[in-house]
C-alpha positions as a Markdown table, in Angstrom:
| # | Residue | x | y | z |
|---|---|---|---|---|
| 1 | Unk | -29.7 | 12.5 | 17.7 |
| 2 | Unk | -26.2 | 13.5 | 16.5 |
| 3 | Unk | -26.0 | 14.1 | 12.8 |
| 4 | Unk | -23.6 | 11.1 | 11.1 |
| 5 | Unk | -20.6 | 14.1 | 10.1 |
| 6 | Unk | -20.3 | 14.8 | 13.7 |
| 7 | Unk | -19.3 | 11.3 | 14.4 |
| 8 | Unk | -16.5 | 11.6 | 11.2 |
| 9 | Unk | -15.5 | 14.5 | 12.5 |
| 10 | Unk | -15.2 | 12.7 | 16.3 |
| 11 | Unk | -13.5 | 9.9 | 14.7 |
| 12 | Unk | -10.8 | 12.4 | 12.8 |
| 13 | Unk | -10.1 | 14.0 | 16.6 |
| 14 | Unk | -9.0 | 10.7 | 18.3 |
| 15 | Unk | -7.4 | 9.7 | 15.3 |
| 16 | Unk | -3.6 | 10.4 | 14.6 |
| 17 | Unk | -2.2 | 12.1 | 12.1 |
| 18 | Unk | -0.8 | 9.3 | 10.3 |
| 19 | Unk | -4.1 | 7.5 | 10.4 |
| 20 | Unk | -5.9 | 10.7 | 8.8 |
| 21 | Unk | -3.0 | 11.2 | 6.1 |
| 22 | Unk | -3.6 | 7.4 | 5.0 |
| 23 | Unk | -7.4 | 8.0 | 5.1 |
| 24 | Unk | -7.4 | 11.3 | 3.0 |
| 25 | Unk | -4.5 | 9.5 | 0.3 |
| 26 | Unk | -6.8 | 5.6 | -0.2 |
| 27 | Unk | -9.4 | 8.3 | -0.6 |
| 28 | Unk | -7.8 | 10.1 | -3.3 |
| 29 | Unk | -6.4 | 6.7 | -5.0 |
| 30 | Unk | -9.8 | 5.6 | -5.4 |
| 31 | Unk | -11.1 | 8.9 | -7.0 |
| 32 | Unk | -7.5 | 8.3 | -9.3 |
| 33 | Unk | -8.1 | 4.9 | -10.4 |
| 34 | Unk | -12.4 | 6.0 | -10.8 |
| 35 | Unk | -11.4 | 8.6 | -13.3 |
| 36 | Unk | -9.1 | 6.4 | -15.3 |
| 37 | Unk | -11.5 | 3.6 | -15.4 |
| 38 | Unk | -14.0 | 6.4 | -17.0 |
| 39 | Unk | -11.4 | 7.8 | -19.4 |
| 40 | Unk | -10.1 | 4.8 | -20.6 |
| 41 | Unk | -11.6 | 1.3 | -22.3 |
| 42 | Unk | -11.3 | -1.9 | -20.8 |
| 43 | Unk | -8.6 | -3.0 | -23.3 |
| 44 | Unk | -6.4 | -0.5 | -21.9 |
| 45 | Unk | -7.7 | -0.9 | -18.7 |
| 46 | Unk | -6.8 | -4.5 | -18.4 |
| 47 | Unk | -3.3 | -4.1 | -19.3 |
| 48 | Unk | -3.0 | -0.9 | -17.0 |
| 49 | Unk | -0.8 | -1.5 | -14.0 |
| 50 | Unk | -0.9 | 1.4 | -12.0 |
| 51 | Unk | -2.3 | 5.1 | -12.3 |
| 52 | Unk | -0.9 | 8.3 | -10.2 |
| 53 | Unk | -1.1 | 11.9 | -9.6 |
| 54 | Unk | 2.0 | 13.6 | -8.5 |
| 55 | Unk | 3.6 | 16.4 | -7.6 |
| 56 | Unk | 6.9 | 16.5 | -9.5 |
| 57 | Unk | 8.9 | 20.0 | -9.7 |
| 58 | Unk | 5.7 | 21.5 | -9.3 |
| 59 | Unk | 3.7 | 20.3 | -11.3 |
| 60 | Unk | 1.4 | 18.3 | -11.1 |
| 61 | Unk | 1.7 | 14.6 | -13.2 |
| 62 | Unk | -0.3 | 11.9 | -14.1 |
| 63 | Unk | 1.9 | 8.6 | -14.2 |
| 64 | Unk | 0.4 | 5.4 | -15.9 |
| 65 | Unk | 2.2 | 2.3 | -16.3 |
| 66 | Unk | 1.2 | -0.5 | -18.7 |
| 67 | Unk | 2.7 | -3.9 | -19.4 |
| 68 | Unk | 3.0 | -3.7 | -23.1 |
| 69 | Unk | 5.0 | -0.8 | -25.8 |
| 70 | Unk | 1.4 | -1.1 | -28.0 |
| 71 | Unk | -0.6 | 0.2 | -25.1 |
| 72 | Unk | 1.8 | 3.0 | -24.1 |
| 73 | Unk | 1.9 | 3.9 | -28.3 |
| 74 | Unk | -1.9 | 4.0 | -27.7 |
| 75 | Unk | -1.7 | 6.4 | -24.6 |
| 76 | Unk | 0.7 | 8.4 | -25.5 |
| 77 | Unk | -1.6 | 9.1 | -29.0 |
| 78 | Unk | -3.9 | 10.1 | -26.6 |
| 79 | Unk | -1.9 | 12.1 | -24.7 |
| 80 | Unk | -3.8 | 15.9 | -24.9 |
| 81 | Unk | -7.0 | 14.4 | -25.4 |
| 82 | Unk | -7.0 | 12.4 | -21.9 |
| 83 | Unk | -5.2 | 15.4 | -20.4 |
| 84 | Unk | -7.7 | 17.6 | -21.6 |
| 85 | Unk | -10.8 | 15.3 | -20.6 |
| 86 | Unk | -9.2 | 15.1 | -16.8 |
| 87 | Unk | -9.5 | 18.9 | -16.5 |
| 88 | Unk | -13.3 | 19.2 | -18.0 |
| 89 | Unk | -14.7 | 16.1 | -16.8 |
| 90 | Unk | -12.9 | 15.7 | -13.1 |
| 91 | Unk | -11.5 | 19.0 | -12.9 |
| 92 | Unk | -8.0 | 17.6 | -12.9 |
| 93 | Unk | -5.4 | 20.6 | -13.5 |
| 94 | Unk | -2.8 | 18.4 | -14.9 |
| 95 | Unk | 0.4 | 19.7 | -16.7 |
| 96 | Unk | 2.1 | 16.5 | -18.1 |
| 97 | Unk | 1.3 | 12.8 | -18.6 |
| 98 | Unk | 3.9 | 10.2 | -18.4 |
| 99 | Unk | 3.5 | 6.7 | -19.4 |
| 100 | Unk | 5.6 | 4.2 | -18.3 |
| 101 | Unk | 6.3 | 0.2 | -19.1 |
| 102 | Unk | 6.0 | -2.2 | -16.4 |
| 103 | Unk | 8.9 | -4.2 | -15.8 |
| 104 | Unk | 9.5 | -7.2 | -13.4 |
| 105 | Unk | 6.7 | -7.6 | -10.3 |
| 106 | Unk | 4.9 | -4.5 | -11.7 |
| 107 | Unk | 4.4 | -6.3 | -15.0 |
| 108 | Unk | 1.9 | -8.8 | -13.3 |
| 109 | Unk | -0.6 | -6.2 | -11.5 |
| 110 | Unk | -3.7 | -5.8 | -12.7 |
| 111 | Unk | -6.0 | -4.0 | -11.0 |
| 112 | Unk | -8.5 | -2.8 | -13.4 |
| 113 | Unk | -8.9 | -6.4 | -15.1 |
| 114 | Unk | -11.9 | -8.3 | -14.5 |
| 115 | Unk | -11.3 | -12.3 | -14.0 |
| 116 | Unk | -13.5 | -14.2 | -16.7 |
| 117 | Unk | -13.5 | -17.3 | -18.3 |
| 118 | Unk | -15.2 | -17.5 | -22.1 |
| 119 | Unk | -18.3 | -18.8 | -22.1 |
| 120 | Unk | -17.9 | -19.8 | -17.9 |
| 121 | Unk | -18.9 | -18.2 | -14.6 |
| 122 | Unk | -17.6 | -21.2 | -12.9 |
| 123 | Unk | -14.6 | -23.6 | -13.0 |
| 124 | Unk | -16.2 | -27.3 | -13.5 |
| 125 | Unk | -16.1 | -29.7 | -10.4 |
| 126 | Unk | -17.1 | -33.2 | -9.5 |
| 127 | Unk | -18.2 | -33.8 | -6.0 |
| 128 | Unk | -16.7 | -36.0 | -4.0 |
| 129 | Unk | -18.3 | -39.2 | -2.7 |
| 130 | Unk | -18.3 | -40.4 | 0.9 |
| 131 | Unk | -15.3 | -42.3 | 0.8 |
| 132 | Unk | -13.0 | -39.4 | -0.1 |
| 133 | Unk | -14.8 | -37.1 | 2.6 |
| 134 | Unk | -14.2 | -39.1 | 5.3 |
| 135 | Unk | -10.9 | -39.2 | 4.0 |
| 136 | Unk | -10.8 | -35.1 | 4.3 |
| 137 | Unk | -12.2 | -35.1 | 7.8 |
| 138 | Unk | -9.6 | -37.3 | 9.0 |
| 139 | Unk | -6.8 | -35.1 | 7.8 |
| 140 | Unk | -8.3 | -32.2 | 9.4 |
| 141 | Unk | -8.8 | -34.2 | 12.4 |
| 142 | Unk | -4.9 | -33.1 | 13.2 |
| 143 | Unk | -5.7 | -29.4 | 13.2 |
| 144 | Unk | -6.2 | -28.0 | 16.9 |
| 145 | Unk | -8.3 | -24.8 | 16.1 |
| 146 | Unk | -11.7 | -25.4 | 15.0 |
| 147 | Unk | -12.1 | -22.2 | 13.0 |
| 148 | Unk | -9.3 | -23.1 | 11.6 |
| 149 | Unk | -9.9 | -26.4 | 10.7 |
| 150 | Unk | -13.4 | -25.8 | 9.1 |
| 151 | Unk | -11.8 | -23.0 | 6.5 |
| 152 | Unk | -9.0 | -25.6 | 5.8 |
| 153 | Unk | -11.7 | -28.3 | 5.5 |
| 154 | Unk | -13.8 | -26.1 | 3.0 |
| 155 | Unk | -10.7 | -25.1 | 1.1 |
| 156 | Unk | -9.7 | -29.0 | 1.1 |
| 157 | Unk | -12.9 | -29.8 | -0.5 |
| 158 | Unk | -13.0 | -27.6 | -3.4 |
| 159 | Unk | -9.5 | -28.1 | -4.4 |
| 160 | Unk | -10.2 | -31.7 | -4.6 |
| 161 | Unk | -13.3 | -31.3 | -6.4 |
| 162 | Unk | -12.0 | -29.0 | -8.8 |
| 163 | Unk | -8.9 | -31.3 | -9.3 |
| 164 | Unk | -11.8 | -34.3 | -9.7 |
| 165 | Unk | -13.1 | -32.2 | -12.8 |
| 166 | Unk | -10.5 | -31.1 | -14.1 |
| 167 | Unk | -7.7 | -33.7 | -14.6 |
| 168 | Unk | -4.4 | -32.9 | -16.2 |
């Protein structure tokens, strides 16, 4: 039986360069945004925008942008420390840190925060009686693909029952 690293190593052959680089870099993202989850709390976290490591006139820099001036003042208090903690925790040789405010599209990513509602897991509904799901089924009725049709279907019911207990 073939070990499982022969077949990585088999898949890394056949694949092409490109493929490989893009491989090797998500990898390294991941490990990035894994150590600034651990550095960092969640109220930084959730206004943290993007994290990076680059190389910049060699050296090597840690970019973080934020959507608001109080977090960067926060960061940037923290400046040595979190440098510091990248090289004896993660073994991150890092020689600067620059933090940087989001602006325009940027502003709205958040890919540390986690979606909850106080006091809710779930967004209240109110099912829909027979009328109004026959009334569904005959709108999809128009929709060739059946795949297709049963996803818009599903999504078509939800909507409506979430608008049903939640009106404006």
């Amino acid at each position: 039986m073939k070990q499982f690293s022969s077949y990585i190593g088999d898949a890394f052959a056949e694949a092409s360069d490109d493929h490989e680089a893009s491989f090797v870099r998500a990898i390294r993202a991941g490990k990035i945004r894994q150590m600034w989850s651990e550095l960092v709390e969640e109220d930084i976290l959730n206004h943290t925008n993007g994290v990076y490591v680059v190389n910049e006139e060699d050296q090597k820099v840690l970019k973080v942008y934020v959507d608001e001036s109080i977090y960067a003042a926060e960061l940037n208090n923290r400046r040595e420390l979190i440098l510091l903690l990248c090289k004896s925790r993660y073994g991150e040789n890092l020689d600067a840190f620059h933090i940087i405010i989001s602006r325009g599209n940027m502003k709205r990513r958040r890919p540390f925060k986690k979606e909850q509602l106080e006091g809710q897991d779930k967004l209240p509904s109110v099912a829909l009686d027979e009328e109004e799901l026959d009334e569904v089924e005959r709108a999809c009725l128009a929709i060739p693909d059946e795949a297709l049709r049963a996803t818009f279907k599903k999504a078509m019911i939800a909507d409506l029952e979430w608008k049903k207990g939640n009106p404006q």
